[in-house]
gemmi code that builds the backbone of each chain (N, CA, C; Angstrom):
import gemmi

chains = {
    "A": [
        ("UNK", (66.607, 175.596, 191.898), (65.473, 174.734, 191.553), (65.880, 173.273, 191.596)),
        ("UNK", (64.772, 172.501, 192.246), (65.229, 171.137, 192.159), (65.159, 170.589, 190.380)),
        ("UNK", (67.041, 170.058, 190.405), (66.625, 169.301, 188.850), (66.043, 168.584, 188.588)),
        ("UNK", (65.519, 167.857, 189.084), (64.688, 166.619, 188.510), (63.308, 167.697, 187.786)),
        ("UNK", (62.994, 168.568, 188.223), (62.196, 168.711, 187.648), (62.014, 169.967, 186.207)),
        ("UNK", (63.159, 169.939, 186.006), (63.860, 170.647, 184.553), (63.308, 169.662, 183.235)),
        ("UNK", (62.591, 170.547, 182.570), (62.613, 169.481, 181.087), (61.387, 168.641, 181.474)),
        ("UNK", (60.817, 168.364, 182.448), (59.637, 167.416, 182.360), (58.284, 167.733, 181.393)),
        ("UNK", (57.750, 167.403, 180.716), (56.783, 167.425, 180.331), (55.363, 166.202, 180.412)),
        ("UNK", (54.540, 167.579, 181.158), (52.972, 166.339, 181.503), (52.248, 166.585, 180.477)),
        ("UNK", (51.454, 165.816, 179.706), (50.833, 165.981, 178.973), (49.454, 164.991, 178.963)),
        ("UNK", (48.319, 165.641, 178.674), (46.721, 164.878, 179.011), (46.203, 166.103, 177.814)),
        ("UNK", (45.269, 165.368, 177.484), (43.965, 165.643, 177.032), (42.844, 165.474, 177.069)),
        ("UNK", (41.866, 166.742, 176.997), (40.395, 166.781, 177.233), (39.738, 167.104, 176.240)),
        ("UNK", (38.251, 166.354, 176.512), (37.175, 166.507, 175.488), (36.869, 168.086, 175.436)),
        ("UNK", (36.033, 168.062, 174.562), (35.532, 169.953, 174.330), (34.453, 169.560, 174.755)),
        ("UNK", (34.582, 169.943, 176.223), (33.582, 169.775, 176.999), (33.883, 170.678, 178.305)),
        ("UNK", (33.028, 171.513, 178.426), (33.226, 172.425, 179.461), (33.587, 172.130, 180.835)),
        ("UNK", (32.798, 171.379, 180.697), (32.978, 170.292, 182.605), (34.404, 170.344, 183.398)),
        ("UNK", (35.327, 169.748, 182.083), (36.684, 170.020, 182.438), (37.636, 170.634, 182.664)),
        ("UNK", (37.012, 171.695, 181.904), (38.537, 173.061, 182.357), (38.926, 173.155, 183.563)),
        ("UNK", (37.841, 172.567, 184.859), (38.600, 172.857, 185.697), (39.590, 171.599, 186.375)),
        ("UNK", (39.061, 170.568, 185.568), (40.744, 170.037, 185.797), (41.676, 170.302, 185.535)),
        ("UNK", (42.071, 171.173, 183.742), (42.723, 171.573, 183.301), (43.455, 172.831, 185.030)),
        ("UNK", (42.813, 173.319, 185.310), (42.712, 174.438, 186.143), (43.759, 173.849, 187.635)),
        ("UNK", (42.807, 173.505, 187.523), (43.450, 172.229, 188.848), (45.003, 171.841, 188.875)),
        ("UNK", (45.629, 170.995, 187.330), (46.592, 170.357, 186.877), (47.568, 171.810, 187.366)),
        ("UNK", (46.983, 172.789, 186.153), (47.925, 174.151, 185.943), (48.535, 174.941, 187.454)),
        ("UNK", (47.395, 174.666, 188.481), (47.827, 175.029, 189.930), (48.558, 174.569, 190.892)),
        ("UNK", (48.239, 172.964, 190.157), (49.213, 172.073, 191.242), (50.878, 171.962, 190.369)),
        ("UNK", (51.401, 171.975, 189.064), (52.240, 171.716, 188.746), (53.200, 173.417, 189.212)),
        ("UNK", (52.241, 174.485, 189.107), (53.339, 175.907, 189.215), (53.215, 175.833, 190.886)),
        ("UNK", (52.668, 175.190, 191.147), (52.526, 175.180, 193.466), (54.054, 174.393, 193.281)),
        ("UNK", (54.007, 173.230, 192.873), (55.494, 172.789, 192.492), (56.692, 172.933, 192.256)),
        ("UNK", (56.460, 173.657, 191.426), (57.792, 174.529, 190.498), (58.146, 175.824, 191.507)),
        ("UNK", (57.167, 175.909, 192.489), (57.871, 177.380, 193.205), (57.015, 178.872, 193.267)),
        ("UNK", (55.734, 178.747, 192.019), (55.586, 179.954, 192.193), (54.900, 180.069, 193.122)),
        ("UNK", (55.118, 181.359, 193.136), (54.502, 182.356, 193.956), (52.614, 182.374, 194.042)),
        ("UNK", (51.602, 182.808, 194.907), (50.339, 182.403, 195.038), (49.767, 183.037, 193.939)),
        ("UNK", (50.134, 184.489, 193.466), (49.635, 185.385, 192.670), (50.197, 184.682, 191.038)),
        ("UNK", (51.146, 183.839, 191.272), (51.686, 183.561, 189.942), (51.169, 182.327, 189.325)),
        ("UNK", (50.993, 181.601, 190.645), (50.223, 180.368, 190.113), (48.480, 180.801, 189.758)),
        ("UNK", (47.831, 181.951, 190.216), (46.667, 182.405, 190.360), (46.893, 182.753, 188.319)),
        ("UNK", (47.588, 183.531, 188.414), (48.123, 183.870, 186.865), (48.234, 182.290, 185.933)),
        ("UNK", (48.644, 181.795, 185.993), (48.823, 180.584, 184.923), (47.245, 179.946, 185.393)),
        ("UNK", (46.988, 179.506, 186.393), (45.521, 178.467, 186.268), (45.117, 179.558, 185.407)),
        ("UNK", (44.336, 180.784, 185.597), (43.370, 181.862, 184.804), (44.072, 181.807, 183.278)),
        ("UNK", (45.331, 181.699, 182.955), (45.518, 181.840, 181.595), (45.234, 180.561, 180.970)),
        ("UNK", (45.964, 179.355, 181.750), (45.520, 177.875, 181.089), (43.769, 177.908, 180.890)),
        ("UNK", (42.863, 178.245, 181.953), (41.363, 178.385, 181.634), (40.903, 178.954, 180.461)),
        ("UNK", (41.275, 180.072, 179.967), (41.264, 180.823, 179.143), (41.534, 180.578, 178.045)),
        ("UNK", (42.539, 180.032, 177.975), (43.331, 178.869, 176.984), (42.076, 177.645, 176.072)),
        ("UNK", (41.634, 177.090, 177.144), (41.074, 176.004, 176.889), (39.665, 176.210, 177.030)),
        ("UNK", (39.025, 178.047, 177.242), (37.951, 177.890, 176.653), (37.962, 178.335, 175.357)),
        ("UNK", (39.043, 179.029, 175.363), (38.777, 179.944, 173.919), (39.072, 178.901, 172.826)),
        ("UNK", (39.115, 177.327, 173.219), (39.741, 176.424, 172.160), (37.874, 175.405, 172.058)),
        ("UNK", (37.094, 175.712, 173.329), (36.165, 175.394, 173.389), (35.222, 176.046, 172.549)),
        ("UNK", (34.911, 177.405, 173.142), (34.150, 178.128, 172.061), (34.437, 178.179, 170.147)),
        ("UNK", (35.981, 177.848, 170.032), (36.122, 178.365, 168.180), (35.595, 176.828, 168.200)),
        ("UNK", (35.771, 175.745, 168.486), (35.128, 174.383, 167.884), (34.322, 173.974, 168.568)),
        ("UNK", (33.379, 173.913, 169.135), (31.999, 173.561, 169.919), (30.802, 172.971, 168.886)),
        ("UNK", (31.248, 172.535, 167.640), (30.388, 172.004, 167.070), (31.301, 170.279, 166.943)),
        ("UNK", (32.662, 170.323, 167.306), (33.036, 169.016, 167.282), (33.520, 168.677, 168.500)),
        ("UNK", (32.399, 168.031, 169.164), (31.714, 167.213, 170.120), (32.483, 166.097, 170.829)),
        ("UNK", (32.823, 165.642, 169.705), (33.395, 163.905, 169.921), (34.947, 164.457, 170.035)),
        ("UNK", (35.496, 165.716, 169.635), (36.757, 165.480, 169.175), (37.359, 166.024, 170.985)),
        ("UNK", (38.789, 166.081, 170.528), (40.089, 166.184, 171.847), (40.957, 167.417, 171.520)),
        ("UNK", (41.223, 168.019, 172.675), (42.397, 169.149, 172.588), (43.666, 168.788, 173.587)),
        ("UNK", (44.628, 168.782, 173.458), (45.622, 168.400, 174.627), (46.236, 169.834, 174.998)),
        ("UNK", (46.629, 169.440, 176.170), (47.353, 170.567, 176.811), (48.517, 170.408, 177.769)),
        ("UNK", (49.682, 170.683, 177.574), (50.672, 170.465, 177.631), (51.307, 171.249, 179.039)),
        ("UNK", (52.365, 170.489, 179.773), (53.319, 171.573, 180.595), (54.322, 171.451, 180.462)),
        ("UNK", (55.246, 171.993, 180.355), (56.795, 171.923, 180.075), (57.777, 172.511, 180.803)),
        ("UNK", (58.502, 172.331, 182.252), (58.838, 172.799, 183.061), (60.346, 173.067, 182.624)),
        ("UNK", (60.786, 174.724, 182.941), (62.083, 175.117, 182.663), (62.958, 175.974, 184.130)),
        ("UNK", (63.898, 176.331, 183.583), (64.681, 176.436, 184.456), (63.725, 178.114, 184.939)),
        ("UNK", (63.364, 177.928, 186.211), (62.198, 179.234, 186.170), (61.302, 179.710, 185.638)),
        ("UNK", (61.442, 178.934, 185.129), (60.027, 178.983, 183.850), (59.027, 177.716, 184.163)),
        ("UNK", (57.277, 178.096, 183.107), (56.529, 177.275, 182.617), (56.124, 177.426, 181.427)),
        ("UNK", (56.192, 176.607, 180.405), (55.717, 176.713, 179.085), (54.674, 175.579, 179.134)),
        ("UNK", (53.466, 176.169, 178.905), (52.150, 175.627, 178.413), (51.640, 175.618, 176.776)),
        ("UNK", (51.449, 174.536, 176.252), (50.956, 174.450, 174.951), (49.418, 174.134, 175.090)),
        ("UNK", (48.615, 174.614, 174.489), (47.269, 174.314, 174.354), (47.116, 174.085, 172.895)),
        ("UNK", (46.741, 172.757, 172.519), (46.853, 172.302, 171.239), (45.270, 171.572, 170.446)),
        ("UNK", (45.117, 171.992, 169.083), (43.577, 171.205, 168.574), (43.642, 171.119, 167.168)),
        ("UNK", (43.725, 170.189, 166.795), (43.946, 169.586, 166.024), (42.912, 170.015, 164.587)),
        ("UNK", (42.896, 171.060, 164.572), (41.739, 171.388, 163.278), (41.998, 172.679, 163.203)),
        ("UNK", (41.576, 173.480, 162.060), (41.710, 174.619, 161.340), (41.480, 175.859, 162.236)),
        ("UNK", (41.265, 177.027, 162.466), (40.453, 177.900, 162.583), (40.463, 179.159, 161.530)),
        ("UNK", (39.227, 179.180, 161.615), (39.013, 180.609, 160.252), (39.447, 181.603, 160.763)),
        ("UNK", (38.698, 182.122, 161.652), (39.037, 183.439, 161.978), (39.664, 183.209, 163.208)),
        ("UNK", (41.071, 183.781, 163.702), (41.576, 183.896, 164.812), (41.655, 185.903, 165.715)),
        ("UNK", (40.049, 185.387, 166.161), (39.784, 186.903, 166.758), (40.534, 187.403, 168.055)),
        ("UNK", (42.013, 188.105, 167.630), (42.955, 188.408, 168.790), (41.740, 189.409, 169.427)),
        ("UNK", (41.386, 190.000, 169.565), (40.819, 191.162, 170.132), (39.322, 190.353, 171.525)),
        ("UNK", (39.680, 188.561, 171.024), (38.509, 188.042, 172.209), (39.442, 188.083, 173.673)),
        ("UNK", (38.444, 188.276, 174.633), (38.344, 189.127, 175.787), (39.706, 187.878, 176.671)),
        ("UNK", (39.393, 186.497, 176.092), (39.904, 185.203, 177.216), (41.120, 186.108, 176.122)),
        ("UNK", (41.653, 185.949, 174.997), (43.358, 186.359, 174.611), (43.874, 187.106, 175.472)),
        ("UNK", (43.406, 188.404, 174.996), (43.637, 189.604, 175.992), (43.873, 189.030, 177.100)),
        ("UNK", (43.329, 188.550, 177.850), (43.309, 188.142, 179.579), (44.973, 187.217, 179.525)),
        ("UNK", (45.031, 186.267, 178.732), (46.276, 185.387, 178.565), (47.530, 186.149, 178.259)),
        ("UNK", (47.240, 187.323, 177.625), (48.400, 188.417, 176.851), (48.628, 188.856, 177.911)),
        ("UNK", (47.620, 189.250, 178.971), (48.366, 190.333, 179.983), (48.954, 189.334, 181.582)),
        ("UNK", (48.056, 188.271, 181.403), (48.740, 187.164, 182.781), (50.071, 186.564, 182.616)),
        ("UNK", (50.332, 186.440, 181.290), (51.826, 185.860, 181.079), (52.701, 186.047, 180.474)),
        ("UNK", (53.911, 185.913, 180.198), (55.209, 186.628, 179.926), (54.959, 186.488, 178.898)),
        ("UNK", (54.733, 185.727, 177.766), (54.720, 185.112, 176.190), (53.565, 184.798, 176.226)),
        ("UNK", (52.674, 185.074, 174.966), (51.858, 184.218, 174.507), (51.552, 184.501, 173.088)),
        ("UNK", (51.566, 182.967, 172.493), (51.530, 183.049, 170.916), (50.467, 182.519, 170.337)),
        ("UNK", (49.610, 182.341, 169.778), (48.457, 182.186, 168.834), (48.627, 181.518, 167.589)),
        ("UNK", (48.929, 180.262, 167.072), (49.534, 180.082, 165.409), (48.777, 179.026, 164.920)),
        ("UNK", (48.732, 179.098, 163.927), (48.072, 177.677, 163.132), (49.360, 177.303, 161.920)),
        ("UNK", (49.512, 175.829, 162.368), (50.711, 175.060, 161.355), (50.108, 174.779, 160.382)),
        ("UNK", (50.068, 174.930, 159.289), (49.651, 174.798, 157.601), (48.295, 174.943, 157.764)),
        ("UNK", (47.883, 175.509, 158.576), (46.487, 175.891, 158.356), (45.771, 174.712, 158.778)),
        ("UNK", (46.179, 173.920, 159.397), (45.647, 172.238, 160.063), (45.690, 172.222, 161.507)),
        ("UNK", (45.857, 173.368, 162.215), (45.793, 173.057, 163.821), (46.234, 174.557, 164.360)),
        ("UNK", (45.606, 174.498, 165.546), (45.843, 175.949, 166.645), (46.518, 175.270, 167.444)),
        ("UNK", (47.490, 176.584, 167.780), (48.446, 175.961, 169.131), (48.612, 177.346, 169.381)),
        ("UNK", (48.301, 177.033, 171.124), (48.409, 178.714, 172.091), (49.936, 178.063, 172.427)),
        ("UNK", (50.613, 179.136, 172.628), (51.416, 178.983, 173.481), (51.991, 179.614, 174.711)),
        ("UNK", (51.971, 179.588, 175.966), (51.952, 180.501, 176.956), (53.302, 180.310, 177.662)),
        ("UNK", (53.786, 181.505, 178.141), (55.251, 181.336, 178.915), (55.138, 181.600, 180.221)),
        ("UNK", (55.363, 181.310, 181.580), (55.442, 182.235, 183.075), (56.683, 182.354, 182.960)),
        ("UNK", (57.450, 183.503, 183.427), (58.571, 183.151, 184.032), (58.440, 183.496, 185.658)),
        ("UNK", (59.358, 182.869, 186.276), (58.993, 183.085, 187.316), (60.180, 183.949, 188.357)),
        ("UNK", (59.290, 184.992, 189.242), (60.155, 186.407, 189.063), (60.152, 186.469, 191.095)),
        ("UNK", (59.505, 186.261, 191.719), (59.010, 186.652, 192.992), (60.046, 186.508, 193.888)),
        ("UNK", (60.567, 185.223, 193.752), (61.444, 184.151, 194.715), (62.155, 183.051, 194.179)),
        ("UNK", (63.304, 182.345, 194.864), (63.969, 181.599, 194.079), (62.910, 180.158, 194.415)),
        ("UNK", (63.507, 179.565, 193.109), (62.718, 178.153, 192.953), (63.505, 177.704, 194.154)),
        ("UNK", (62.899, 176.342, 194.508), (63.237, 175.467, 195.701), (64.069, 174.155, 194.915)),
    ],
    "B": [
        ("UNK", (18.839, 176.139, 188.724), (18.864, 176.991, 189.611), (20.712, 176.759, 189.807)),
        ("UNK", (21.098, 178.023, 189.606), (22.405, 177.787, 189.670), (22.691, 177.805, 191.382)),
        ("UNK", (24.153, 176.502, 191.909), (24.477, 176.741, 192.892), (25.780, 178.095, 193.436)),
        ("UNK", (25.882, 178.621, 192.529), (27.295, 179.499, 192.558), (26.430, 181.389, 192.995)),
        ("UNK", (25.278, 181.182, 192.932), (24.305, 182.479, 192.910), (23.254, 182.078, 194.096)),
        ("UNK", (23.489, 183.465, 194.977), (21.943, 183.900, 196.213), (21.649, 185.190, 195.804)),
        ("UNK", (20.420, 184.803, 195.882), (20.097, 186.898, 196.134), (19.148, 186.928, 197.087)),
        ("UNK", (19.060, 188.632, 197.355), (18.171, 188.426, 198.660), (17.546, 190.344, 197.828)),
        ("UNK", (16.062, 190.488, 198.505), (15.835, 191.489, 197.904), (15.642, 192.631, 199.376)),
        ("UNK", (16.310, 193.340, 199.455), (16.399, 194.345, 200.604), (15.561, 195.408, 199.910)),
        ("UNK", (14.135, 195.028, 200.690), (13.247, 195.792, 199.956), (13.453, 197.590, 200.657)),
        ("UNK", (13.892, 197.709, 202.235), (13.889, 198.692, 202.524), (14.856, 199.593, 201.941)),
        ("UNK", (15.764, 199.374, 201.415), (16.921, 200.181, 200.985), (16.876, 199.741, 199.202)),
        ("UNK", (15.855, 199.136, 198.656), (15.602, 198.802, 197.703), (17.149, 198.356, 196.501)),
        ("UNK", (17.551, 197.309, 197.052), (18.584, 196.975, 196.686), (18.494, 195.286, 196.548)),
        ("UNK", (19.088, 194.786, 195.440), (19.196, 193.197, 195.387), (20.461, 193.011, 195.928)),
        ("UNK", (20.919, 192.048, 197.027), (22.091, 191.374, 197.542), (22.514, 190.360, 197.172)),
        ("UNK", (23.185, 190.282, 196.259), (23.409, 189.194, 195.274), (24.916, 188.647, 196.120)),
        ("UNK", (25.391, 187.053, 196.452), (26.397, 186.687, 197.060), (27.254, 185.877, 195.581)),
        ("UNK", (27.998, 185.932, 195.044), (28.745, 184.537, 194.088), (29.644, 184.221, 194.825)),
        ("UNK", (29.121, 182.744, 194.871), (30.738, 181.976, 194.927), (31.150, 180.629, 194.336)),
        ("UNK", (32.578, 180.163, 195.071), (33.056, 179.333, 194.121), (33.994, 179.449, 192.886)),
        ("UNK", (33.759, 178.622, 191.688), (34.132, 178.899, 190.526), (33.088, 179.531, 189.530)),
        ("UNK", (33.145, 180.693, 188.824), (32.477, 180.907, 187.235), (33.292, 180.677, 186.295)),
        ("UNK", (33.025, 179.537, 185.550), (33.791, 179.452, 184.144), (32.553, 179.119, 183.123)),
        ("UNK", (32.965, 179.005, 182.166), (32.088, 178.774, 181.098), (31.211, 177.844, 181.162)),
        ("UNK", (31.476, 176.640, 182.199), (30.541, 175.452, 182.375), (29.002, 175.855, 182.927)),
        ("UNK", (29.373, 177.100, 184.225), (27.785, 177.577, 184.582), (27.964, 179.193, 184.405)),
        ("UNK", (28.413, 179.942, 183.837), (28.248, 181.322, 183.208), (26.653, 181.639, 183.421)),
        ("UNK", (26.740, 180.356, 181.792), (25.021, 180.541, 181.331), (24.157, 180.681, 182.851)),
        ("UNK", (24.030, 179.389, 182.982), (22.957, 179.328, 184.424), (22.883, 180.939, 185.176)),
        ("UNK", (24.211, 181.112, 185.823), (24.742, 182.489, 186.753), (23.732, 183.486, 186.035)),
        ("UNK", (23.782, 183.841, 184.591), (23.370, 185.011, 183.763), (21.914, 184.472, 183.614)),
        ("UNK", (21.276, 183.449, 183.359), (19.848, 183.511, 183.478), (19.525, 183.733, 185.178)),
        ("UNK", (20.015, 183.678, 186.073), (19.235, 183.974, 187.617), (19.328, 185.289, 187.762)),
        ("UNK", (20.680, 185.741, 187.082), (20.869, 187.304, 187.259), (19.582, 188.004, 186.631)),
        ("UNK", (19.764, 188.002, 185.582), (18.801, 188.356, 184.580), (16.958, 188.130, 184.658)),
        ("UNK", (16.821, 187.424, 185.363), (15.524, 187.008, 186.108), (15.286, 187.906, 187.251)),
        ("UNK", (16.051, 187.965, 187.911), (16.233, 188.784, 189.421), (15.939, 189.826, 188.799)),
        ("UNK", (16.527, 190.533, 187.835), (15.916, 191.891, 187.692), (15.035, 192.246, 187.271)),
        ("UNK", (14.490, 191.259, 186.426), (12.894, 190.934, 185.683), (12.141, 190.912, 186.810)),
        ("UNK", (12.664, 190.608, 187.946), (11.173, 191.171, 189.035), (11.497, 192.777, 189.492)),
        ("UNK", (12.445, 193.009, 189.777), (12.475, 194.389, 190.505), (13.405, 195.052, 190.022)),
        ("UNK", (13.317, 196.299, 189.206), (14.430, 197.364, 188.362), (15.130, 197.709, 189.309)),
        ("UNK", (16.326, 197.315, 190.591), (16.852, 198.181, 191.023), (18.273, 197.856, 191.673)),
        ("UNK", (19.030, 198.782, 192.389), (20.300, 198.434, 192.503), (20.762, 197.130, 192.770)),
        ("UNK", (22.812, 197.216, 192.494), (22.495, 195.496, 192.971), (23.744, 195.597, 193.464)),
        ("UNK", (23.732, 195.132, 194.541), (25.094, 194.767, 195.084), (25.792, 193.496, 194.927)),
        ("UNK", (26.892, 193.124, 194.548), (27.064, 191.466, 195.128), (28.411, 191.561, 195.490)),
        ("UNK", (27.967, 190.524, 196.350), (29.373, 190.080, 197.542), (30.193, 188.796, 196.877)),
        ("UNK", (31.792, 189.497, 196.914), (32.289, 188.527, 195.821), (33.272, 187.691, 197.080)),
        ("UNK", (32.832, 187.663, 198.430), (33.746, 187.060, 199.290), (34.497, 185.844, 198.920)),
        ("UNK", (33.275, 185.055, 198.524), (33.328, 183.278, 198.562), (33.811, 183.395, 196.667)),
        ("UNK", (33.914, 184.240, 196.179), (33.850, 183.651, 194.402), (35.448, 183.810, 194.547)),
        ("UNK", (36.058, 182.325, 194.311), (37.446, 182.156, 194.108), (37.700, 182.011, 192.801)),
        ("UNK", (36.957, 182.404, 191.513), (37.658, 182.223, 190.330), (36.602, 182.949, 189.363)),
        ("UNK", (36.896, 183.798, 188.623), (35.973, 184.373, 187.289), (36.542, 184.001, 185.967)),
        ("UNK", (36.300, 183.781, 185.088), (36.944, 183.542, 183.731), (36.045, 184.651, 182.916)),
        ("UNK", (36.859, 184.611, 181.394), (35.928, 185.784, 180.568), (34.846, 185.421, 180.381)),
        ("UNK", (33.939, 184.546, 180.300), (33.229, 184.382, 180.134), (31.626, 184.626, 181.470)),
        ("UNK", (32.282, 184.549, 182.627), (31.539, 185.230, 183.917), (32.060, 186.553, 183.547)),
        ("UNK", (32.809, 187.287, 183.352), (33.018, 188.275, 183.396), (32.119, 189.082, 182.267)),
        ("UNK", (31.622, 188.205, 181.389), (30.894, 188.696, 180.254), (29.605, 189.072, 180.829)),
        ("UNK", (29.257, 187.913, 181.954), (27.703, 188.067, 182.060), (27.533, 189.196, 183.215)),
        ("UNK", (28.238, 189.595, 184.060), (28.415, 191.068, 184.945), (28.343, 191.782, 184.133)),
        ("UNK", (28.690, 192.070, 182.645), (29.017, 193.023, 181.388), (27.152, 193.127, 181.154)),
        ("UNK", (26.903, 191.676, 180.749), (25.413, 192.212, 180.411), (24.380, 192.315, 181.186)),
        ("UNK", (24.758, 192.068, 182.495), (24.091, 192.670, 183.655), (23.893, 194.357, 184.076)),
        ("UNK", (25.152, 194.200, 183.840), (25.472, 196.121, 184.162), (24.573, 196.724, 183.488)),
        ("UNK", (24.633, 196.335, 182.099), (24.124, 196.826, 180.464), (22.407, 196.606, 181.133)),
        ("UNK", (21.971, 196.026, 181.144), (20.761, 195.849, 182.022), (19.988, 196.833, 182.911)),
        ("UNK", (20.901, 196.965, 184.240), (21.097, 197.419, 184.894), (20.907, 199.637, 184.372)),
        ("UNK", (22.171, 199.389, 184.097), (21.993, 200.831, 183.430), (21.086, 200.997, 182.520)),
        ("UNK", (20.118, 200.641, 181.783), (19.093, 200.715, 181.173), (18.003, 201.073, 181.610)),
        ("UNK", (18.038, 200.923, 183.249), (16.503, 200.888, 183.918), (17.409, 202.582, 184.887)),
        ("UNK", (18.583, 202.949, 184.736), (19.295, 203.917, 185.472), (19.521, 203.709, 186.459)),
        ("UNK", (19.975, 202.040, 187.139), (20.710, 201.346, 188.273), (22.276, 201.295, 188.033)),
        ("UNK", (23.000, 200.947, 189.000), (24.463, 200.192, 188.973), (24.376, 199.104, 189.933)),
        ("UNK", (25.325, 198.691, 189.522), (26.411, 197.537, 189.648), (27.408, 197.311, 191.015)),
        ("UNK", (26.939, 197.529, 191.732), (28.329, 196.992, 193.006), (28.824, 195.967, 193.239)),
        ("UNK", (30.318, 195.747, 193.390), (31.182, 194.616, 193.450), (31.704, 194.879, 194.380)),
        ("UNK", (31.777, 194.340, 195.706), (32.093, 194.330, 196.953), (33.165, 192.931, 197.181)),
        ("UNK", (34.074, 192.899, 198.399), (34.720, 192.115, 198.678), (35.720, 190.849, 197.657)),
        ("UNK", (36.118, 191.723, 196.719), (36.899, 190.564, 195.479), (38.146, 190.735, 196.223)),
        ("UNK", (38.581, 189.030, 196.158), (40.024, 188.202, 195.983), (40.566, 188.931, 195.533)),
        ("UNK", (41.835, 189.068, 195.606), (42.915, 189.620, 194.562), (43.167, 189.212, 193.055)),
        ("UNK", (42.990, 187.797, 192.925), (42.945, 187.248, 191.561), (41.346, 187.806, 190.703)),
        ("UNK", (40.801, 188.017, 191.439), (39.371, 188.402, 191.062), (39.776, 189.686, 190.605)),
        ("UNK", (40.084, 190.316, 191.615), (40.376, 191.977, 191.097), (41.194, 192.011, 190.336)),
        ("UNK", (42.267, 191.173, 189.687), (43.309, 191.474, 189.028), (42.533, 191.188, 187.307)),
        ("UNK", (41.798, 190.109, 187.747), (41.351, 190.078, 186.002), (39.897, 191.411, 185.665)),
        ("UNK", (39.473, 191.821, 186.721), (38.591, 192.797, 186.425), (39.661, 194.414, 186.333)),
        ("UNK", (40.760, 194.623, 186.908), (41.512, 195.589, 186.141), (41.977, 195.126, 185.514)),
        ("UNK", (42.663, 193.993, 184.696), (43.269, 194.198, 183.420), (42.438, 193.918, 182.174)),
        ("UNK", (40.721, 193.762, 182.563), (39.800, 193.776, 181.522), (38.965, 195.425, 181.522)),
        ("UNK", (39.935, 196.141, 182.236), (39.296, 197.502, 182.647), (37.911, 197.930, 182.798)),
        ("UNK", (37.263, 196.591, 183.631), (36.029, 196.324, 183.948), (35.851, 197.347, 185.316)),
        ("UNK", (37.296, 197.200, 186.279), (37.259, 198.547, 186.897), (36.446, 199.701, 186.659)),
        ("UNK", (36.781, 199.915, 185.740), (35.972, 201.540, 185.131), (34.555, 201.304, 184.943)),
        ("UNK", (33.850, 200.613, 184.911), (32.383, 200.198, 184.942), (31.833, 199.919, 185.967)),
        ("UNK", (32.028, 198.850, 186.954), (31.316, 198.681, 187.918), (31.996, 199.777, 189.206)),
        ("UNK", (31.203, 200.113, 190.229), (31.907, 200.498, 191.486), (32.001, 199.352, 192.447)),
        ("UNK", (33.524, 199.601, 192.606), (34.215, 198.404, 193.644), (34.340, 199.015, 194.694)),
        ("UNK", (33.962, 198.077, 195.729), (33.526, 198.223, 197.338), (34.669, 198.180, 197.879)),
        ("UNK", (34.828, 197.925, 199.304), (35.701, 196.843, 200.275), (37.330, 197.312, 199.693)),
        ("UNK", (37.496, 196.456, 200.870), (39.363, 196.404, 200.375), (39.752, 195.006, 199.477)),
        ("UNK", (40.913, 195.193, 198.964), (41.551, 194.036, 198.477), (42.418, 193.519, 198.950)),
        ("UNK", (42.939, 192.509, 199.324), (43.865, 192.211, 199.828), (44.886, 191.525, 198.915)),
        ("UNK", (45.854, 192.878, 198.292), (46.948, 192.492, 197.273), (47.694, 191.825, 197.575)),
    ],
}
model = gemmi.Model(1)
for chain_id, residues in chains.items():
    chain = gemmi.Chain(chain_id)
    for i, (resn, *xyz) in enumerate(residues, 1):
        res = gemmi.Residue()
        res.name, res.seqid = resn, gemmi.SeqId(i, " ")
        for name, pos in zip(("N", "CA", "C"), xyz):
            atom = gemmi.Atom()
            atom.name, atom.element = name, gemmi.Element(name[0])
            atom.pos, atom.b_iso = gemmi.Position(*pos), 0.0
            res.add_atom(atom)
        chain.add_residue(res)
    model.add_chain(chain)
structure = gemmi.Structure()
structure.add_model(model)
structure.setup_entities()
């Protein structure tokens, strides 16, 4: 793998606003086209980052004005994605259909709230097909 | 009028030809599921759609095929899904949506 791109992290944030996921979508396709993966693998991370960032749409869709960021974090064969929002959630329903979909597209994925003040997904690829470039 | 949805009504073989393409994500779901859902409000009967051109489903399109089907089987029709992407087909078997609709065509894994 080329080093330079070990350890980088891009980071942007979007409104909770539907419009955008597919930039989110976009970002997530062009950074793993980068890193090496494979067509089916990068097909895998855009669909989990989407998923990601609706299921962060739907639990808060009553705050309008507010921001979620979403993170990439490039590793040695790897991608670690954070999807982050800054507010509570009550109920964290593992059993919604976008989790599931994220549980089975990627190597890791974690679900947590820090003191009860914020959700953070966290998603892993590793990447298995071919060697990085 | 959503742009991601055609239908056509093949009255002789009494079948709706429904085409998606593009992206479905949560931004036009809704729209997609009110044309669907209209379409059958004129005519109770089978439905095919051609998933050539649809390069992306999220759960939330995938929901509204769910309450289409549900629809659908109510009046004692199905559901055909013809020509899906591989990424298409991959999130409809690992939502074991497989087992509900009948899938057409080949895939190209």
């Amino acid at each position: 793998m080329n080093k330079n791109l070990i350890n980088d992290k891009i980071l942007f944030s979007l409104p909770l606003n539907s419009a955008y996921i597919s930039a989110a979508r976009l970002t997530a396709s062009s950074i793993a086209n980068r890193l090496g993966f494979s067509t089916a693998e990068i097909e895998d991370v855009k669909a989990a980052v989407s998923e990601g960032c609706t299921f962060i749409i739907k639990q808060f869709k009553e705050y309008k004005e507010d921001f979620f960021s979403v993170s990439f974090i490039t590793g040695d064969k790897s991608l670690l994605i954070e999807i982050e929002m800054n507010r509570a959630v009550e109920n964290l329903d593992e059993d919604d259909i976008g989790i599931l979909m994220i549980k089975a597209l990627m190597d890791e994925a974690n679900f947590t709230s820090k003191n009860n003040k914020n959700l953070l997904i966290t998603m892993k690829k590793v990447h298995r097909e071919r060697e990085l470039f | 009028m959503s742009e991601n949805i055609k239908y056509n009504d093949n009255s002789e073989n009494k079948i709706w030809e429904v085409s998606l393409t593009g992206e479905i994500d949560i931004f036009n779901s809704e729209a997609v599921k009110e044309e669907l859902l209209e379409m059958t409000d004129k005519k109770e009967q089978n439905i095919i759609i051609d998933c050539k051109d649809l390069s992306y489903i999220d759960s939330t399109g995938l929901s509204v095929l769910v309450a289409l089907l549900k629809k659908v089987k109510a009046y004692s029709g199905n559901v055909s899904l013809r020509n899906l992407m591989p990424n298409v087909n991959k999130v409809i078997k690992i939502t074991n949506l497989d087992k509900l609709f009948i899938i057409e065509g080949d895939v190209d894994e």
